[in-house]
Residue frames as a rotation matrix with the C-alpha (Angstrom) as fourth column:
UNK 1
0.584 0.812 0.000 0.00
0.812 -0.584 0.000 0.00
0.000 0.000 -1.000 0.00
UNK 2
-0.630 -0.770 0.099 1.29
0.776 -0.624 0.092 3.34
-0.009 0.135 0.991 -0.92
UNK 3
0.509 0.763 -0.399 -0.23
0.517 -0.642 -0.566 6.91
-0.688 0.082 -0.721 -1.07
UNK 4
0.277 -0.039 0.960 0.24
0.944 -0.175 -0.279 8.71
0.179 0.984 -0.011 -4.35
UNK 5
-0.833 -0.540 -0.121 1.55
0.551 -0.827 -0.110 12.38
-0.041 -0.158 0.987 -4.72
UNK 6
-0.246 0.785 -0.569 -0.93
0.573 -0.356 -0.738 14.83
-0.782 -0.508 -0.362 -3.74
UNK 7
0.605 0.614 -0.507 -2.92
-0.099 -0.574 -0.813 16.50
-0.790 0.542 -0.287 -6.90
UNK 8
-0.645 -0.732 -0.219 -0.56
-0.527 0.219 0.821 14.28
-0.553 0.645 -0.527 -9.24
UNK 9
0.351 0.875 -0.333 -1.98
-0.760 0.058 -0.648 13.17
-0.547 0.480 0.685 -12.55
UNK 10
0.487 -0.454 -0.746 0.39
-0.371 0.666 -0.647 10.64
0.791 0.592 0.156 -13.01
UNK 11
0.783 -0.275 0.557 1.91
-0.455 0.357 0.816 7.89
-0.423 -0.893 0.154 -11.02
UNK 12
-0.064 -0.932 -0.357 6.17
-0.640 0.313 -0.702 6.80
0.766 0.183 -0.616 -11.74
UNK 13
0.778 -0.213 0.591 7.29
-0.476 0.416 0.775 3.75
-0.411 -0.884 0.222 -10.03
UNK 14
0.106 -0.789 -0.606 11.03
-0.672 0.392 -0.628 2.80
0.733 0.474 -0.488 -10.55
UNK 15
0.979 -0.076 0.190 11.79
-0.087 0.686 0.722 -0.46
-0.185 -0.724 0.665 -8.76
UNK 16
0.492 -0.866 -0.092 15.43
-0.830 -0.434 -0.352 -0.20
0.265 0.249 -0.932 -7.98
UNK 17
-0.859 -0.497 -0.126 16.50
-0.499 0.867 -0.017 -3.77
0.118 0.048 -0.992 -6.91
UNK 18
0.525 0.802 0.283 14.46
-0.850 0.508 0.138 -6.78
-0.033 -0.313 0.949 -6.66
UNK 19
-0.308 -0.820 0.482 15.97
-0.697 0.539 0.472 -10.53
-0.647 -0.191 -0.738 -5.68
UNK 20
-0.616 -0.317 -0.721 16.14
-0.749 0.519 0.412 -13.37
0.244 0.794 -0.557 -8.41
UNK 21
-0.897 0.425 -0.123 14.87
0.442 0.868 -0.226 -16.42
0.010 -0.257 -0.966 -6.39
UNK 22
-0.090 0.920 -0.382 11.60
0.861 -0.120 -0.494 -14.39
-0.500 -0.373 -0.781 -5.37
UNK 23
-0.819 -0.168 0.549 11.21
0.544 -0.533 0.648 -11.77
0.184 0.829 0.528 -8.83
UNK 24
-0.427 0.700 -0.572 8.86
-0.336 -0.711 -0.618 -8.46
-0.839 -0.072 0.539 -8.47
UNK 25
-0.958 0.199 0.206 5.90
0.262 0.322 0.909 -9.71
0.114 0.925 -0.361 -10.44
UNK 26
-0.417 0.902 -0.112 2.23
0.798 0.422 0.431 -9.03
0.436 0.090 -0.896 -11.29
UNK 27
-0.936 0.055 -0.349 2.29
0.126 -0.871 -0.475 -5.30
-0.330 -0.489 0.808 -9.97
UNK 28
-0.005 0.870 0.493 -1.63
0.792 -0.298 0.533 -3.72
0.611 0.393 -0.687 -9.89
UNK 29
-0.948 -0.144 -0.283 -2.31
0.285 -0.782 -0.555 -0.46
-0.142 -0.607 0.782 -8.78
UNK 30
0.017 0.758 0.653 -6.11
0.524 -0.562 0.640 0.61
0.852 0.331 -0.406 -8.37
UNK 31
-0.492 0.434 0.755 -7.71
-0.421 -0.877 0.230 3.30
0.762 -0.205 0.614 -6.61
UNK 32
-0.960 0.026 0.278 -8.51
-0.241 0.430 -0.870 2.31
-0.142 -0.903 -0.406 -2.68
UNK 33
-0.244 0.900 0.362 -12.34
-0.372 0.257 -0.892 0.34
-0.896 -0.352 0.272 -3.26
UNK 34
0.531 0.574 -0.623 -12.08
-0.825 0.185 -0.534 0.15
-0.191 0.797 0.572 -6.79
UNK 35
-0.840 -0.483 0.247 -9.94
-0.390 0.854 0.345 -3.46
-0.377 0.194 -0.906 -7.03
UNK 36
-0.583 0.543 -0.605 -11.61
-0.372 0.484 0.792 -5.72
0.723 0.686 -0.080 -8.87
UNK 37
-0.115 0.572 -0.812 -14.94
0.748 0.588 0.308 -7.06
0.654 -0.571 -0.496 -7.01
UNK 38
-0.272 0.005 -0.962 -14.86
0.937 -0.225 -0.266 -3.80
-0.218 -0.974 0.056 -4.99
UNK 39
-0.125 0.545 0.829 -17.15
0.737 -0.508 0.446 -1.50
0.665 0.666 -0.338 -6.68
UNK 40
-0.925 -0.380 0.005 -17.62
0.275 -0.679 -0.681 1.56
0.262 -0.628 0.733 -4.73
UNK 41
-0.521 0.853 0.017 -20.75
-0.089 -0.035 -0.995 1.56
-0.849 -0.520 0.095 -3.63
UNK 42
0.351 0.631 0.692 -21.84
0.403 0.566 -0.720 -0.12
-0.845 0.532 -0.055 -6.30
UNK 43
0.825 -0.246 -0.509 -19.90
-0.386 -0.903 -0.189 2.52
-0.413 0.353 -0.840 -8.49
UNK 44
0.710 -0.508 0.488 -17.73
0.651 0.737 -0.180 0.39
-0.268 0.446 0.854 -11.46
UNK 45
0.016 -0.667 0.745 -16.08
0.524 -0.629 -0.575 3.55
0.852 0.399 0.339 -12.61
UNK 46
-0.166 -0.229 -0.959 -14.67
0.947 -0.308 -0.090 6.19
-0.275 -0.923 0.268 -11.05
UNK 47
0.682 0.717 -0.144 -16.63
0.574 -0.646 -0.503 9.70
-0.454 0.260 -0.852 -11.15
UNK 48
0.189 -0.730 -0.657 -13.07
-0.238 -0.683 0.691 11.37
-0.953 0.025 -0.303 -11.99
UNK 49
-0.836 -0.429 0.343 -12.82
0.143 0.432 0.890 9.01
-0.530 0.793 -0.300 -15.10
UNK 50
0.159 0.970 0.184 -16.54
0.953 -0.102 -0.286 10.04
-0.258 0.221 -0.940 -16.14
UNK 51
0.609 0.026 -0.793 -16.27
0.180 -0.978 0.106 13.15
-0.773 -0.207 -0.600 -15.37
UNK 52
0.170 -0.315 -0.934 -13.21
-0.540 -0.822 0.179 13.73
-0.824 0.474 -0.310 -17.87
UNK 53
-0.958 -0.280 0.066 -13.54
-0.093 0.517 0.851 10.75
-0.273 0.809 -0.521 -20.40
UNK 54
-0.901 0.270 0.341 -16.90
0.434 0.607 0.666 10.49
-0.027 0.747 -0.664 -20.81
UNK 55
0.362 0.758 -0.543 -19.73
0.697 -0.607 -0.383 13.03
-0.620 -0.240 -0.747 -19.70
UNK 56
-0.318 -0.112 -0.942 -18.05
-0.262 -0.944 0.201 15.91
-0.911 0.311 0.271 -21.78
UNK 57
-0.956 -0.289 -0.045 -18.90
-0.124 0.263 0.957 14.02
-0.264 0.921 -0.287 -24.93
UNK 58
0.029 0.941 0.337 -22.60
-0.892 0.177 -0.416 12.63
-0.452 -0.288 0.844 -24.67
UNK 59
0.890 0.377 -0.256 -21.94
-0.455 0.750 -0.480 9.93
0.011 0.544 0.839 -26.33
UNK 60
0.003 -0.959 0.284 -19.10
-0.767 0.180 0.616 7.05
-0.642 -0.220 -0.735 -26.13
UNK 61
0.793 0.025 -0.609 -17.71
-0.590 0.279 -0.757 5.38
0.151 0.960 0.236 -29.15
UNK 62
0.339 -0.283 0.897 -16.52
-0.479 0.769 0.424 1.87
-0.810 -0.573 0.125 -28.65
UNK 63
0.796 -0.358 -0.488 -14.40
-0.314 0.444 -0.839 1.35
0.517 0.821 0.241 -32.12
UNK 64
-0.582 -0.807 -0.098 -10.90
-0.562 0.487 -0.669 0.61
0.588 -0.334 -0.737 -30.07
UNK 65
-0.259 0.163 0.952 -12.90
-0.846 0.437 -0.305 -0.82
-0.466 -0.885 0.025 -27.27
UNK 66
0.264 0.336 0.904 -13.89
-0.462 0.867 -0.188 -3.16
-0.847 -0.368 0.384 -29.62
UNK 67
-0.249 -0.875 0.416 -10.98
-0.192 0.465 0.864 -3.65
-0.949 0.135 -0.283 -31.29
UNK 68
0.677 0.650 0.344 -13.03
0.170 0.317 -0.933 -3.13
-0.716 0.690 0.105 -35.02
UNK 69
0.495 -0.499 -0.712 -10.14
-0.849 -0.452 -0.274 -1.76
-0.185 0.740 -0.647 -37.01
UNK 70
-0.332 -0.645 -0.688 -8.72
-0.775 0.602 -0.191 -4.86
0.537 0.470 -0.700 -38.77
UNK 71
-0.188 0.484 0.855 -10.90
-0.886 0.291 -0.360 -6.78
-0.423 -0.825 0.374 -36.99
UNK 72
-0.768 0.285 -0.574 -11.03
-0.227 0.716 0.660 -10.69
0.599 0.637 -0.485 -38.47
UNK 73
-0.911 0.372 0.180 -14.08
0.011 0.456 -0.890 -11.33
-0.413 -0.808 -0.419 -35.56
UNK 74
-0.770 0.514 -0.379 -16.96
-0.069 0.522 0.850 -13.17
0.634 0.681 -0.367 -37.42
UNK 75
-0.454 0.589 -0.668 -18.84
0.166 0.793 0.587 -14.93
0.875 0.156 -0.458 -34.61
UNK 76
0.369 0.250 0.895 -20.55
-0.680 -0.584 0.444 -14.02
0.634 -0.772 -0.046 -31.63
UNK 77
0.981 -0.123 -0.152 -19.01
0.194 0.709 0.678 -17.30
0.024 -0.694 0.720 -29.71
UNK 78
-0.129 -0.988 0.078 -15.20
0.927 -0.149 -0.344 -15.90
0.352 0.028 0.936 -30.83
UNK 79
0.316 0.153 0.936 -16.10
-0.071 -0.980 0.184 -12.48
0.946 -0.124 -0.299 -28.94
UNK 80
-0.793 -0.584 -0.173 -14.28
0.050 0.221 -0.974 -11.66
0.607 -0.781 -0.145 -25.54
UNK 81
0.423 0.799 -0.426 -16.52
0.596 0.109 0.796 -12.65
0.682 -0.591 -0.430 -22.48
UNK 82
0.647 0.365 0.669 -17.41
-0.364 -0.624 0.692 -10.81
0.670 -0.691 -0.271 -19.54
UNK 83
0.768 -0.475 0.430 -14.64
-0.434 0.109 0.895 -11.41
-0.471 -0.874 -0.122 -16.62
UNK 84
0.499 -0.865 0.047 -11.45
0.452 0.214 -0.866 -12.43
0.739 0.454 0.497 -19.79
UNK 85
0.392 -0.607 -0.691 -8.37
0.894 0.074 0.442 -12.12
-0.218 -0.791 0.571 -17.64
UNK 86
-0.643 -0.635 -0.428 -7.75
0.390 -0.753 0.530 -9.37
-0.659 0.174 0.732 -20.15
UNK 87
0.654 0.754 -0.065 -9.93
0.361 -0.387 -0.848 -6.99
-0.665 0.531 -0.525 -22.96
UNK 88
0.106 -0.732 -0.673 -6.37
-0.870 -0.396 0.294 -6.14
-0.482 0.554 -0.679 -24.90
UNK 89
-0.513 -0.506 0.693 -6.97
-0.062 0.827 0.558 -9.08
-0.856 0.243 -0.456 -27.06
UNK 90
-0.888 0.101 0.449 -8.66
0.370 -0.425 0.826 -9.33
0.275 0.899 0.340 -31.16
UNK 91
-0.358 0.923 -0.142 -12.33
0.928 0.369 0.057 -9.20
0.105 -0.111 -0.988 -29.27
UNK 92
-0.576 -0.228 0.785 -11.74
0.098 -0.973 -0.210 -6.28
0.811 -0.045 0.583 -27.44
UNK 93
-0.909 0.124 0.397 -13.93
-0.409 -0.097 -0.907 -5.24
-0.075 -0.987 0.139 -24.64
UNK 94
-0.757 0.650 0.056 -16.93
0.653 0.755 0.063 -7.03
-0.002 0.084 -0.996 -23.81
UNK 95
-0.149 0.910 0.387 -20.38
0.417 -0.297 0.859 -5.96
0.896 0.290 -0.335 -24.84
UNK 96
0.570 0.685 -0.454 -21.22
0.591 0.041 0.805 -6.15
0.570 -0.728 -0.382 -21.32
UNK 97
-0.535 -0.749 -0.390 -17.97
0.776 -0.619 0.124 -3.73
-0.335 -0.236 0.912 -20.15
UNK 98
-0.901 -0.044 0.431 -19.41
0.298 -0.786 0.542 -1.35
0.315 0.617 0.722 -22.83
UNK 99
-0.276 0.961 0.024 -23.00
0.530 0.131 0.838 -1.49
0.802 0.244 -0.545 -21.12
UNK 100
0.228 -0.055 -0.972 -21.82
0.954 -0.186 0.235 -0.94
-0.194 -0.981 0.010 -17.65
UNK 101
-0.749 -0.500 -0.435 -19.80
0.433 -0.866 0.252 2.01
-0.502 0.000 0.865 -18.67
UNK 102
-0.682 0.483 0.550 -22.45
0.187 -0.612 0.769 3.76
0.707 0.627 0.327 -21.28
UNK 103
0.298 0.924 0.241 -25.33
0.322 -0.335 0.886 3.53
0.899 -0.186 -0.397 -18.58
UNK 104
-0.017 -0.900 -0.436 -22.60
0.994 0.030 -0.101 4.40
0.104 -0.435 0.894 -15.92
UNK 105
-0.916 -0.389 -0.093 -22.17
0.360 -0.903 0.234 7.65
-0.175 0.180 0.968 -17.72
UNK 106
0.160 0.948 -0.276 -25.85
0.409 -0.318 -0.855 8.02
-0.898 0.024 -0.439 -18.77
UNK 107
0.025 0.125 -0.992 -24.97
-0.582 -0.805 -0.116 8.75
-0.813 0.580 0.053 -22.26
UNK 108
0.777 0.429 -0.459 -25.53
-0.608 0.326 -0.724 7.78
-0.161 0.842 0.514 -25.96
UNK 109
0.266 -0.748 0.608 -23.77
-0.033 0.623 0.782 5.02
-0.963 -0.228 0.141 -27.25
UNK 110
0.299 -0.394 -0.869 -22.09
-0.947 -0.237 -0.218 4.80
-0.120 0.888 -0.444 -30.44
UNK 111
0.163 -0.586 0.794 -20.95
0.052 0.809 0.586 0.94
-0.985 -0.054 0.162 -30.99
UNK 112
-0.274 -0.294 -0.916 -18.92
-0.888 0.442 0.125 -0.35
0.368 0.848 -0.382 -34.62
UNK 113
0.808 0.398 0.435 -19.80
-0.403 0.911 -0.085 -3.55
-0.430 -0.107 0.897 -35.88
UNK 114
-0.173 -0.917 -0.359 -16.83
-0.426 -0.259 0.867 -5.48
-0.888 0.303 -0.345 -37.14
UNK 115
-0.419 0.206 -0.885 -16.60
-0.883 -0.322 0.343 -5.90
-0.214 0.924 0.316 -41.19
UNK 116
-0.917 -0.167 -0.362 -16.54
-0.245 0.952 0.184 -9.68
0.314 0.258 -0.914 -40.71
UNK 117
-0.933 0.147 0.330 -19.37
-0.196 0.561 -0.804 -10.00
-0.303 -0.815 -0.494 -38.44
UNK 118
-0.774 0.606 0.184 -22.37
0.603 0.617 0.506 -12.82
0.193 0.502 -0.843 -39.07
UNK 119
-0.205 0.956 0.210 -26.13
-0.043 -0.223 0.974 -12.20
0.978 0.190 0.087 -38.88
UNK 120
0.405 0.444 -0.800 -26.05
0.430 0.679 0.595 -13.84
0.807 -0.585 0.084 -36.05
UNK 121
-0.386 -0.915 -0.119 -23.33
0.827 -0.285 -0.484 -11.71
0.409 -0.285 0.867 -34.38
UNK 122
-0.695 0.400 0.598 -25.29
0.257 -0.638 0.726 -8.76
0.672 0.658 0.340 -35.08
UNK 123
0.031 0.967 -0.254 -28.59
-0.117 0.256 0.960 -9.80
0.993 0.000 0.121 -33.98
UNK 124
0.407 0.215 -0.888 -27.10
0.749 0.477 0.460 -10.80
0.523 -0.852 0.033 -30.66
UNK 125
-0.635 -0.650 0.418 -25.05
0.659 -0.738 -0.148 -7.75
0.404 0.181 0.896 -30.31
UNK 126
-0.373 0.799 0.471 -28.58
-0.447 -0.600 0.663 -5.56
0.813 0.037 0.581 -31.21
UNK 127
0.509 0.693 -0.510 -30.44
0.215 0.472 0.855 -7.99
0.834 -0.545 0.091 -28.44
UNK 128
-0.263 -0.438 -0.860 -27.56
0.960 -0.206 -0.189 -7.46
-0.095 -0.875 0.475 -25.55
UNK 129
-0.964 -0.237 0.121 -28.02
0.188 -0.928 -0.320 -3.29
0.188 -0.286 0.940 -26.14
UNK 130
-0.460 0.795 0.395 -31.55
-0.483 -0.598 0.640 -3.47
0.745 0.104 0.659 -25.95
UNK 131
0.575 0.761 -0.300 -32.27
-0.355 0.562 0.747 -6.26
0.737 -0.323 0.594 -23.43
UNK 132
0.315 -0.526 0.790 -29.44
-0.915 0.055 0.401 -6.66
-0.254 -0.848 -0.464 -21.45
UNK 133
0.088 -0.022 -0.996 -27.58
-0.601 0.796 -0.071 -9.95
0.795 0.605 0.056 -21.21
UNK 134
0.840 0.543 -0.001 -27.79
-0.281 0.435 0.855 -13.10
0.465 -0.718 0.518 -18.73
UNK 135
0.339 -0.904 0.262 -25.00
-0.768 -0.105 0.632 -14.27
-0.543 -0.415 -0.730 -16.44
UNK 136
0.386 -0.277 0.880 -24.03
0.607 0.795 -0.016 -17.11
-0.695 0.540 0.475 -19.40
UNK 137
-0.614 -0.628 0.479 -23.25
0.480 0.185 0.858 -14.55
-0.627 0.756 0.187 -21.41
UNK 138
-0.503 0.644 0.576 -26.13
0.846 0.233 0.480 -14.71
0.175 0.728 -0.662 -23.72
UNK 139
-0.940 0.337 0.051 -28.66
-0.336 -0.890 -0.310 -11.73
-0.059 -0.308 0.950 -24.57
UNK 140
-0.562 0.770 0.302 -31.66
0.004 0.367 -0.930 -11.69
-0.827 -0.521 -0.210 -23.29
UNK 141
-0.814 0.197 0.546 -34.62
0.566 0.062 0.822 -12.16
0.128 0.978 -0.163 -26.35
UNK 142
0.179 0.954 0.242 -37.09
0.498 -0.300 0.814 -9.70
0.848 -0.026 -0.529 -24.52
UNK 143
-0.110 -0.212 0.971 -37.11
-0.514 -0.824 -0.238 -7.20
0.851 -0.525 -0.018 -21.41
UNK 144
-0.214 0.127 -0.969 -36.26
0.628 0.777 -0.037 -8.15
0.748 -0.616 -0.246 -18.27
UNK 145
0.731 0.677 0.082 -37.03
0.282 -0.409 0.868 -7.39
0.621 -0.612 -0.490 -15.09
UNK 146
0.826 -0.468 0.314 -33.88
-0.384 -0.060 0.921 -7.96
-0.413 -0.882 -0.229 -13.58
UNK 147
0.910 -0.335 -0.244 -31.22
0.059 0.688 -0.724 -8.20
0.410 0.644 0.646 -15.85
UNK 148
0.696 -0.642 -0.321 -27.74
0.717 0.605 0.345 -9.42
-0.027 -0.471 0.882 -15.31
UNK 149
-0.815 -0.488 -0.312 -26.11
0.325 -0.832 0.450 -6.74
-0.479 0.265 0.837 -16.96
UNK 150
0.107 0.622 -0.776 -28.66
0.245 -0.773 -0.585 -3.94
-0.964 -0.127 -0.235 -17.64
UNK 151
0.274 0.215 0.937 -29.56
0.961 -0.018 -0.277 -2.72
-0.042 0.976 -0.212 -21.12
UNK 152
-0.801 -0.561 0.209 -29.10
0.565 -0.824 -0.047 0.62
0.198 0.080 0.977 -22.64
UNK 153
-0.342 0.692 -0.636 -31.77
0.394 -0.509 -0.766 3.39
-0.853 -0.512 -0.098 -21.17
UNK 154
0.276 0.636 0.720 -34.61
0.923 0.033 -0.383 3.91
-0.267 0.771 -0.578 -23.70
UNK 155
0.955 0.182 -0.232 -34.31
0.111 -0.951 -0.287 7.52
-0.273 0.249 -0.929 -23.57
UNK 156
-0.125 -0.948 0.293 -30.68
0.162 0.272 0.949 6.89
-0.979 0.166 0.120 -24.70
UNK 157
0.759 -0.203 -0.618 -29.74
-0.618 0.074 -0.783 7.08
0.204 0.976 -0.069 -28.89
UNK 158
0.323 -0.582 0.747 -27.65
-0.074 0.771 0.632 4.11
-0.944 -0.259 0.206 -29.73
UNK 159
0.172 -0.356 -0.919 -25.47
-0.949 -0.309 -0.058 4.81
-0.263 0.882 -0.391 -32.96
UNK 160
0.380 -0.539 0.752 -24.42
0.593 0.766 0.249 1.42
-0.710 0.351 0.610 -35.14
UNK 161
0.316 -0.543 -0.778 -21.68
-0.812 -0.579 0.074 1.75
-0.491 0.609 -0.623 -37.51
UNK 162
0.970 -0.042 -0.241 -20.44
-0.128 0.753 -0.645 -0.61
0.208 0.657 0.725 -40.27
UNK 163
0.350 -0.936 0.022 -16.83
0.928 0.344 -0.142 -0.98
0.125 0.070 0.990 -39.13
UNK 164
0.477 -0.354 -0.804 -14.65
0.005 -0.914 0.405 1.49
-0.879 -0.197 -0.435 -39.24
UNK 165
-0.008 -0.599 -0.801 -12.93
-0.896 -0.352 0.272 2.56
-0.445 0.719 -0.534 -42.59
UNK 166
0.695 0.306 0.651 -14.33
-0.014 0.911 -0.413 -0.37
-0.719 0.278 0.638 -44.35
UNK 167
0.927 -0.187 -0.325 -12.70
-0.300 0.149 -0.942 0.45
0.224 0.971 0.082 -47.25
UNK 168
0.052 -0.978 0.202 -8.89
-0.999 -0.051 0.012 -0.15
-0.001 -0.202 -0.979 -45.77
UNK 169
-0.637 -0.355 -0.684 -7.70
-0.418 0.905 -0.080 -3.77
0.648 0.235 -0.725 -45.14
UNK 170
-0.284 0.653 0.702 -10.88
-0.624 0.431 -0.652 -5.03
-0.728 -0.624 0.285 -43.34
């Protein structure tokens, strides 16, 4: 445990020796409550990261988050699930990452499809932003009452895009 520099917008850490047999490894650094599983009062983000990534915009576009440039992702079963050890990988962030965080912020969503993806991709894609999806994964095929991960808010606008720069090497 450490305490950061007071009204510093950046954190340096230089590790100056560490011992062979028993190697510095696996370093995380979050924000005191927000570790994984330790939502802040229920609060997944943090209001500072809202506040200047995503409320000034009204809307949050989720082409890197999902990883659509050069994208070869086809199927909706080769997409990254919900709790992947990582979201830096071809899927990109899960659907359900992008839900939490759009109704999070309260604001419009903006999502790319990628060039490859099926009907079927699509369709389930369009069913997780409007209906939410269950803890398997799967979107729901009709409103719930109580979904796992929450849909987008009606009074929302929900942008689709065809890719991104189809014409390039998609």
């Amino acid at each position: 445990t450490f305490q950061a520099a007071s009204g510093a917008d950046t954190l340096f850490m230089r590790v100056e020796s560490t011992s062979a047999a028993d190697a510095l490894r696996n370093v995380r650094v979050y924000m005191p409550d927000y570790a994984p599983g330790e939502a802040k009062g229920g609060q997944r983000y943090h209001q500072t990261f809202l506040d200047r990534s995503v409320l000034p915009f009204g809307a949050t576009r989720f082409m890197d988050w999902g990883r659509v440039n050069d994208s070869k992702l086809a199927n909706w079963s080769e997409r990254t699930r919900d709790g992947a050890n990582q979201y830096a990988i071809a899927g990109g962030v899960p659907v359900e990452e992008q839900l939490r965080l759009v109704n999070a912020s309260n604001g419009d969503a903006w999502f790319c499809m990628p060039a490859h993806a099926t009907d079927e991709f699509v369709t389930k894609f369009a069913r997780s932003v409007l209906y939410g999806v269950d803890a398997a994964g799967e979107p729901y095929a009709s409103p719930q009452s109580n979904p796992f991960v929450a849909p987008i808010a009606t009074d929302r606008k929900i942008y689709v895009e065809y890719a991104n720069e189809a014409w390039n090497q998609n």
